[in-house]
N, C-alpha and C positions, 0 to 999 in steps of 0.2 A: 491286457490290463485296461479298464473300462475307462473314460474320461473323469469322470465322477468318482465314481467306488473304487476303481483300478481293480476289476475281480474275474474279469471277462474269462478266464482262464481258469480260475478257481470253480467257479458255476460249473464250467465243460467238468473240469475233473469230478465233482460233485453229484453227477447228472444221473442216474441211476441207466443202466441201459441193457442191452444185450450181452452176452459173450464179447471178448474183444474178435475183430476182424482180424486177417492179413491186410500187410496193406494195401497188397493190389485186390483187394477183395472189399473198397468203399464199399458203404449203404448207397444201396441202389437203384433205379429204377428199372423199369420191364428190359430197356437193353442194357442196362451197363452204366454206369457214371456217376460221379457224383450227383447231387440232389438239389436244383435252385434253388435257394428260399434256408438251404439246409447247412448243407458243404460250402458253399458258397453265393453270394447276391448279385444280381446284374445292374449297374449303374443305370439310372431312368435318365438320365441328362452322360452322354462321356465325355471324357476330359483328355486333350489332345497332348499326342504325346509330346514332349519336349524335345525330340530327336526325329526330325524328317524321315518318313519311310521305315520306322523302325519301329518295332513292336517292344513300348516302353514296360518294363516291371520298376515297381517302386516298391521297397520295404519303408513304411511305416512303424519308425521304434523310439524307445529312449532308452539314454544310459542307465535309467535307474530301476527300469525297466524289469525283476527276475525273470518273468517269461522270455523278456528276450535274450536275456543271457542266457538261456538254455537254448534257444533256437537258433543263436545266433551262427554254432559250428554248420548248422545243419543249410544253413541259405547261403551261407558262405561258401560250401562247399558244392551246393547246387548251382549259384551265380557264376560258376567259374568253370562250367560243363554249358552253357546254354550257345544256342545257336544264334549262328552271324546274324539275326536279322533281329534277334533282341539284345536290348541291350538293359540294364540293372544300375539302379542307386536308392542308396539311404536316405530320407529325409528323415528328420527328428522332428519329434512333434512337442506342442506348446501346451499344453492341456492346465496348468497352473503354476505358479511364482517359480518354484524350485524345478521345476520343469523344462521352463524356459530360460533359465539361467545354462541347465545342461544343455538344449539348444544351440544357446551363442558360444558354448566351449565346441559343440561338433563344427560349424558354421567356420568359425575360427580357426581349428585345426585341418579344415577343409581348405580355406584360402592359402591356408600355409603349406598345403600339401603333407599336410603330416596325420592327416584322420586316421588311413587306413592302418598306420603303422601303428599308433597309440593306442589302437581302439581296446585289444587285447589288454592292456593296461590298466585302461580307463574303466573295462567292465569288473574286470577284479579286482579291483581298487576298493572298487561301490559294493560288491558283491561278497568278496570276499575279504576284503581289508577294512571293513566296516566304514571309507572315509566317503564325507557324502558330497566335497568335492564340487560347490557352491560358490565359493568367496574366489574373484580373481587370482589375487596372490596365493593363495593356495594353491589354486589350477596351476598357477606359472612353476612355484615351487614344486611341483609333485611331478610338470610332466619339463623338466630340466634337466633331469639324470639318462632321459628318453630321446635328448637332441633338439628340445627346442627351445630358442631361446627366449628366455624370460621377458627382456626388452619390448620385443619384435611382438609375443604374443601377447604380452599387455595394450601394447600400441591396436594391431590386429583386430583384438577382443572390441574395442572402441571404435572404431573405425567405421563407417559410414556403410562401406562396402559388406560387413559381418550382419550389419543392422538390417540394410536390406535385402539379403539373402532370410532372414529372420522371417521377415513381413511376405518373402514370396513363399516359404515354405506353410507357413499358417495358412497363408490363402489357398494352397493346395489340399492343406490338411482338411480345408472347409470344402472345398470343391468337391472332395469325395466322401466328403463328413465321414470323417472318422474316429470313433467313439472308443476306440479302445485298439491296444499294442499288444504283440506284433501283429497289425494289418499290412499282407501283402495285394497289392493292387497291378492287374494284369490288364496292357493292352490300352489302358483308359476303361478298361468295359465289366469288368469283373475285379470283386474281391474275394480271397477270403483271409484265413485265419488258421492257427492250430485249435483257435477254439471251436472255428465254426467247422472246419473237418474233422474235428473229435466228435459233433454232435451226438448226443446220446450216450456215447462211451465212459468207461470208467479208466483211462489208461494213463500210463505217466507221460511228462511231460515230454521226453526227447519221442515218444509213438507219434504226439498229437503233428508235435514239428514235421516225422516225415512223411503222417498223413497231408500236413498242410501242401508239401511238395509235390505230393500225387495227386493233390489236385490240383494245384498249378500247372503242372504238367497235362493234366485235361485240360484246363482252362485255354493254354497258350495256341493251338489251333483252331480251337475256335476264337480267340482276337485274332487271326489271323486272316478273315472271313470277314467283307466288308456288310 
């Protein structure tokens, strides 16, 4: 979903192209692999990762997000196979007003240790409960019945500590200028997207997601390779 339009997804599906592939069967070059420039971009400046020694992955998403409520089963369940030496987090990104409100609800749920758990909530809520889950008190009320308490995540929500997580996650989100959700970022060195490994493709959207993971899965070897 693009910064601006939020369609980055809509386009790939759009795109007129070939037959669909397998998915071990990306567009290719002379040997094999996803496509620079195509499947996925190389960072011109990289961005160091957060965890000494380890080969960072970041998902780049929002809650309000559809694409990534559809991708969301698919990296979840991939984040939870990957090897000791990488390691995987969400940040949520700011892209505008209602954006960034959903932001300081992830931010929030995060310092309170209660993100992972709500998250499944939070997306069906927006996605399928039509609520759009904006206004503080609301947030408190809705995720209360979920185990957390109202008080705490009011307080939380305001707190110094929410705000600047806020302000580091933006700056990251600039570091790698990212234009559009779900951007998965590999290594510091490489992104891509379900959009940009659908390139060409006319396929649905849970294909593009586990196209996006076979190419992650390329990618991750080579950040590997100083």
């Amino acid at each position: 979903m693009k910064r601006r339009e939020f369609t980055a997804l809509t386009t790939a599906l759009s795109t007129a192209g070939a037959g669909g592939l397998a998915l071990t069967g990306l567009p290719a070059q002379a040997q094999g692999g996803p496509i620079e420039g195509r499947q996925y971009q190389r960072l011109a400046t990289p961005v160091p990762s957060s965890v000494a020694g380890k080969i960072e992955v970041v998902e780049f998403f929002w809650y309000g997000c559809p694409h990534c409520y559809v991708f969301e089963p698919t990296i979840e369940a991939w984040a939870k196979q990957l090897p000791a030496d990488v390691v995987y987090r969400k940040v949520h990104v700011a892209f505008r007003e209602n954006v960034k409100i959903h932001q300081r609800l992830f931010f929030t749920l995060e310092v309170m240790g209660k993100e992972e758990q709500t998250r499944p909530a939070i997306f069906n809520a927006i996605h399928r409960g039509g609520q759009s889950l904006t206004d503080p008190k609301a947030m408190a009320a809705f995720l209360a019945p979920l185990g957390v308490d109202s008080a705490k995540f009011l307080d939380t929500y305001n707190s110094f500590t929410v705000q600047t997580k806020c302000l580091q996650a933006t700056k990251l989100q600039d570091s790698y200028n990212i234009d559009g959700v779900p951007t998965v970022a590999i290594g510091g060195r490489f992104l891509t997207s379900p959009a940009m490994a659908g390139f060409g493709l006319r396929v649905s959207e849970e294909e593009l997601g586990q196209r996006c993971i076979a190419v992650a899965n390329y990618l991750l070897p080579l950040a590997r390779k100083k």
